[in-house]
N, C-alpha and C positions, 0 to 999 in steps of 0.2 A: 176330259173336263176342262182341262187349259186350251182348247179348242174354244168349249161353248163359252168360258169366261172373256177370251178375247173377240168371241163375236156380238156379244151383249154389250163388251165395252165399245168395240166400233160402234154398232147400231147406235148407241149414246148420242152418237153427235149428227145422228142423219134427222130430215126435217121431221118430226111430229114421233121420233122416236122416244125412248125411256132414255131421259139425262144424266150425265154423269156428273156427280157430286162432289165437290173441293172443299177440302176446309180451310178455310183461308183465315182467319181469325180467331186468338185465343183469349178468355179471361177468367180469372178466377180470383177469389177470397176466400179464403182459409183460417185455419188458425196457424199453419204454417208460412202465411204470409198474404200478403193484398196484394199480388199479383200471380198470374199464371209461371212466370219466368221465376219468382221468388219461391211459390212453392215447389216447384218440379226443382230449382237446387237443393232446397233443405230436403227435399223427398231422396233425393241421392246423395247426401252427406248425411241421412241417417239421420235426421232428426226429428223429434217429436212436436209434435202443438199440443200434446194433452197435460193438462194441468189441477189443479187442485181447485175448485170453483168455489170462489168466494160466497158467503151467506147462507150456505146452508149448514143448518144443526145437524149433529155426526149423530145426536141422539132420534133423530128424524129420519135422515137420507143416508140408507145402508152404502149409495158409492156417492161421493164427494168428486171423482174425475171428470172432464169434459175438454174435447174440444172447441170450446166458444172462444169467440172471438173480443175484443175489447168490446167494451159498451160504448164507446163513441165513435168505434168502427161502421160505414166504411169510410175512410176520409174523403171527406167531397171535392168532387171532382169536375162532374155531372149534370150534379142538381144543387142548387145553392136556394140562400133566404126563404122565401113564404113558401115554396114548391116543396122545398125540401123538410119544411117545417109541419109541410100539412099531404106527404109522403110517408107510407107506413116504412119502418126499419127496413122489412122485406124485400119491399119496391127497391127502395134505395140502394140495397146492395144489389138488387138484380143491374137495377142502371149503372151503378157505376162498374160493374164488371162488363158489363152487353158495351161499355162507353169503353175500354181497355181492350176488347175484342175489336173492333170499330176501328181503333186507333191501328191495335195491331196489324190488321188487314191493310191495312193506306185506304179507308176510305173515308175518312175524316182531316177537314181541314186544320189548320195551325189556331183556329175559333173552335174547334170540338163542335163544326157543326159538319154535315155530310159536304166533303167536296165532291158536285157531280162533276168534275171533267176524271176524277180519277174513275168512275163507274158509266162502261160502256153498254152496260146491259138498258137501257133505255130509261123509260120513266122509276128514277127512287122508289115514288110513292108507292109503287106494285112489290117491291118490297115486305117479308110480313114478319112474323114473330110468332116462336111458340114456346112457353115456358109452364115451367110445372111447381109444386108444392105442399106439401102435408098439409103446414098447416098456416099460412100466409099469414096475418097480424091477430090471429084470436088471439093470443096469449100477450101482444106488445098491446095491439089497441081495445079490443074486445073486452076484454075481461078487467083491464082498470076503468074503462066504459061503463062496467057492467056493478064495478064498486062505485062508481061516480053514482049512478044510477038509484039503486038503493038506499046509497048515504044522505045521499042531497035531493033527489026528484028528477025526474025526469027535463026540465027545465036547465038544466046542468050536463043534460050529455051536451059531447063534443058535437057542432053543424058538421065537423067534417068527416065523421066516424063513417059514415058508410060508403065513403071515397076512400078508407083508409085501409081496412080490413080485410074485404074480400078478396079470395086466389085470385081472379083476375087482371088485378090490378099492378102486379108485374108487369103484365105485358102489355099495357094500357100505357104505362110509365117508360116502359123502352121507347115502343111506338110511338109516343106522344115525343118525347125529348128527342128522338133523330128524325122521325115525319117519315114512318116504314108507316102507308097507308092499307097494307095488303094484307096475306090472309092471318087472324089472326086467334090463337087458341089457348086454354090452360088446362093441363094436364094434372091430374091427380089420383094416383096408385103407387099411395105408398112408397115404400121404398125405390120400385120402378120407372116412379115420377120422372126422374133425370134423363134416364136411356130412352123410356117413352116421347120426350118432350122433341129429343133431338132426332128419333128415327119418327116422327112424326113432322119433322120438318125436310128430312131426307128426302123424305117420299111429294113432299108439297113442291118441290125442287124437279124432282127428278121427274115425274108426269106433269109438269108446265103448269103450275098453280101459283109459281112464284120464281123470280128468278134471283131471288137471293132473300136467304133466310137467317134471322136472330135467334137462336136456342138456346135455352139451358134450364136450371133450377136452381130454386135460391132455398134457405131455412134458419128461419130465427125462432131458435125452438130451446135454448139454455132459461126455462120461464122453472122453476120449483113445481110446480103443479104439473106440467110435462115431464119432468124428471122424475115425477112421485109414480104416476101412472105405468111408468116401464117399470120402476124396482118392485112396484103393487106385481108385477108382472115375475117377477124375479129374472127377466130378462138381461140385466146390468151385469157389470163387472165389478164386484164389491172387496176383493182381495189384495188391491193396490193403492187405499187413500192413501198410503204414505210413500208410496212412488208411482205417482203417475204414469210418465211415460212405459212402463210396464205395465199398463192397465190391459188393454187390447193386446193381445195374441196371436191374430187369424192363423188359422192350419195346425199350432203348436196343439203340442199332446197334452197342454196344461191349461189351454184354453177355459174364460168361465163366464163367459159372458159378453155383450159388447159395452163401448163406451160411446154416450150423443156426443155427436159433433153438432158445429152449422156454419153456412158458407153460402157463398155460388158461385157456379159457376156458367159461362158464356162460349158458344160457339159460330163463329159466323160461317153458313153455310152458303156454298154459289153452284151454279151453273159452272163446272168446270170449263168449258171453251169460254165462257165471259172472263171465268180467273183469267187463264190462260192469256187471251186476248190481251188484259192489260199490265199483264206479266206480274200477277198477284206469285207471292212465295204460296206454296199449297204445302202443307202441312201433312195430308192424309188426302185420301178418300175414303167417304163414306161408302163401303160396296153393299151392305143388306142389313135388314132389322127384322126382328121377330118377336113375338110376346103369344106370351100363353098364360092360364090361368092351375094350378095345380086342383081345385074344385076337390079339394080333401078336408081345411082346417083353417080354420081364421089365421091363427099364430104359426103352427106346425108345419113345414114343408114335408112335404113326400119323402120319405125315407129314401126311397131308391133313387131319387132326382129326376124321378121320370117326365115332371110339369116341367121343370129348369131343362131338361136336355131337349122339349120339343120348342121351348125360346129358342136356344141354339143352334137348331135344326133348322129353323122356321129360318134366321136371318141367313146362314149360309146359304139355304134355296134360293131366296129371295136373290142374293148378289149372284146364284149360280157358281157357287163356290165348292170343290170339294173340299172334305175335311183333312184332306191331307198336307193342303197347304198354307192350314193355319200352324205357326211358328209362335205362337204367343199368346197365351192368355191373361187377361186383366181379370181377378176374380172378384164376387160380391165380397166371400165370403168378410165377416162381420163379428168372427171371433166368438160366437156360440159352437157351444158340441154338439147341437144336432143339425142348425144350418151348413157348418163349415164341412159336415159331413155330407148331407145331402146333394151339395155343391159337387164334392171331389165324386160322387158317384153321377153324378150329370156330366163332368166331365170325361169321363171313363166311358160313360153309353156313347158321347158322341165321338170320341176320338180312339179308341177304340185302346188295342196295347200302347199308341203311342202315346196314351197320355199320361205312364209315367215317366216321359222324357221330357213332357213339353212343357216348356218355362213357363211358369205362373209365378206371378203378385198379386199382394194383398196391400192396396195404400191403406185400408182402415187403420191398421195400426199404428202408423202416424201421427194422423187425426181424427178418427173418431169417425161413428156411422152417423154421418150428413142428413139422413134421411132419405124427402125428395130430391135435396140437391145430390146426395152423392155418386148418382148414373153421371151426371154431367159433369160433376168434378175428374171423375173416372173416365170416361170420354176425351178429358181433354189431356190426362195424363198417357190415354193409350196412344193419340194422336202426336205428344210430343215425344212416347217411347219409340212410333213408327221414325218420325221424323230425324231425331237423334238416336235412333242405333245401338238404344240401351235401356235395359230394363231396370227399372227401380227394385232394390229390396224391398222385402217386407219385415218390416221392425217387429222383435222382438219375437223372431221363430228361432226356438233353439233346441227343441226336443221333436223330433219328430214324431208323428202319430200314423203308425203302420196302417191301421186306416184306414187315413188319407192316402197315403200312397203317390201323393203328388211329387215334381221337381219344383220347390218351392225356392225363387230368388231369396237367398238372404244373405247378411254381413257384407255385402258391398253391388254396387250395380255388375250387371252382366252384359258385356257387349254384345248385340245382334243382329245380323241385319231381318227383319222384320218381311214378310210378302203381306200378310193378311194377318190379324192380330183380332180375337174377339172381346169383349169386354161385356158380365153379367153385373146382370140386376134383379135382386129377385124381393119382394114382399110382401109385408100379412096381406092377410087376403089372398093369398096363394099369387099374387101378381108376379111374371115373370116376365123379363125382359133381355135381349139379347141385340147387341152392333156388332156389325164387320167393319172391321176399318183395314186399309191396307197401302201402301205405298203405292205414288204413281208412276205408271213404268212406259207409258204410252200416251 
């Protein structure tokens, strides 16, 4: 197999062949920090973003945890005065994290506008963008619209609400602010959103549909009315309002729920010979993506992980990857007892006895489930674990659950060196989703 691996990667670079994929640019917002570089240290100093979320009645909302972000996050960077003013939250964070990925890449000038001499791949504008979302500004602009609406008349909604709201406008708002005139799309499945967004730019890359691509997912979703609908659910984490950062569990035996986050996060993807070419730092390779659908249960994942283990099938094929030389796993799980289960049995189908050696994390527990954004936030964590050689704990596992059966990273990072490392996403709607990322060695 490390035969056909290294002949799909040569073929990469011959004319009119399948391209090989760089990540050359990181960004994110968290609630563990407004940047990629900020959260991936507090990710490995063990620290939490979850917190006690102001405004809501204890007599109302069974869990009071979240990781959200400030309310006048993300600080503008970006997008300044009237754009910014009449730019839904969502957007906003998508661009200023996509604007931090940009930066990070070297392919913006000392004005944060694109310098073309650092970008040798030709015309910018062929450039595109793909990003994803639950649920874009229904809950910021929609629904206070929607009290304007009723209170005062029609006469009263906002002119700008239907530039404001809609998923697509992420990526409208990348595009527009850096002038990426190329292909351009919005992803929405659920929890999957994020890993979808970015292996659907992988692939627009890699078959000559674009020769450098903006990905990720954003989620501005800490709205009360968002929050009621999961606990209606009893999905939550309600056993920790008085210590947060203990909310989320993933893998532990005590596991009771998850806790919302919201974030996003940004990947700049390229034409590796174009990285190459201009002596871009590459982070990873993107080597395969996969998605599947579980077609059991709205909420429920497959008990045996059988939908989740054909995601991670599907993308190891895809890169031509055996499963033996994945060295690392990034996992969804989300700190429920029946996903976090289903997971460790999706990883056991595809990795067979070695997957209770093989190193797994869980960042949920840090910060909280992202939603759509948190394939992307995940994504960008696996790509700086490839890069730097170390795996992040996962907060707050300390009973093990036989199980699971997993080697779950905890109590402090684990040094690695990485070949190929995958990273799950799975949500309702049975959406599954699956990246290979791996170190460049060639």
């Amino acid at each position: 197999m490390d035969h056909v691996v290294s002949e799909r990667r040569g073929a990469a670079h011959s004319p009119g062949g399948p391209r090989r994929v760089a990540i050359t640019g990181l960004g994110a917002i968290t609630s563990l920090g407004e940047s990629a570089p900020e959260t991936w240290r507090q990710l490995l100093a063990g620290a939490s973003g979850l917190r006690r979320t102001s405004g809501l009645d204890p007599a109302q909302h069974p869990c009071l945890v979240a990781g959200s972000l400030a309310p006048e996050a993300p600080t503008p960077r970006f997008l300044t005065g009237k754009t910014a003013r009449t730019t839904s939250r969502f957007a906003r964070l998508a661009v200023e994290a996509a604007g931090e990925a940009l930066v990070d890449a070297g392919l913006l000038g000392d004005d944060l506008t694109p310098d073309g001499a650092a970008w040798p791949g030709g015309d910018w504008v062929a450039g595109g963008a793909v990003f994803g979302t639950c649920v874009g500004g229904t809950y910021d602009d929609l629904l206070p619209a929607y009290d304007t609406f009723t209170a005062r008349g029609p006469g009263r909604v906002p002119p700008h609400l239907h530039v404001m709201f809609p998923h697509n406008l992420a990526a409208y708002a990348v595009q527009a602010r850096f002038g990426l005139g190329g292909p351009s799309s919005t992803v929405v499945t659920a929890c999957a959103t994020g890993a979808q967004a970015v292996g659907d730019a992988f692939h627009a890359i890699r078959y000559g549909r674009a020769p450098l691509m903006v990905c990720g997912a954003v989620e501005s979703d800490i709205h009360p009315f968002f929050i009621a609908g999961f606990a209606a659910m009893r999905a939550l984490a309600t056993d920790a309002n008085d210590d947060p950062p203990a909310a989320s569990r993933p893998f532990d035996a005590s596991r009771a729920g998850f806790v919302l986050g919201e974030g996003a996060a940004v990947l700049v993807l390229e034409d590796l010979a174009l990285a190459q070419a201009r002596g871009a730092r590459v982070y990873a390779e993107v080597l395969g993506y996969g998605t599947s659908n579980d077609a059991y249960h709205p909420i429920a994942p497959l008990p045996d992980g059988s939908g989740a283990a054909r995601a991670i099938r599907a993308a190891l094929a895809d890169g031509g990857i055996d499963p033996v030389r994945v060295d690392h796993v990034n996992a969804h799980a989300t700190s429920t007892p029946a996903g976090d289960l289903a997971e460790a049995e999706a990883i056991r189908a595809v990795f067979g006895e070695r997957a209770a050696s093989l190193p797994v994390t869980a960042p949920k527990g840090a910060f909280g489930h992202c939603m759509g954004a948190a394939g992307a936030i995940e994504a960008v964590i696996t790509a700086l674990t490839i890069h730097e050689g170390c795996v992040p704990p996962t907060l707050n596992y300390r009973t093990p659950d036989p199980a699971v059966g997993l080697d779950v990273v905890h109590g402090a990072p684990r040094p690695l060196t990485i070949d190929v490392a995958t990273t799950n996403s799975f949500g309702l709607g049975g959406q599954n989703a699956c990246l290979a990322l791996g170190r460049v060695t060639a």
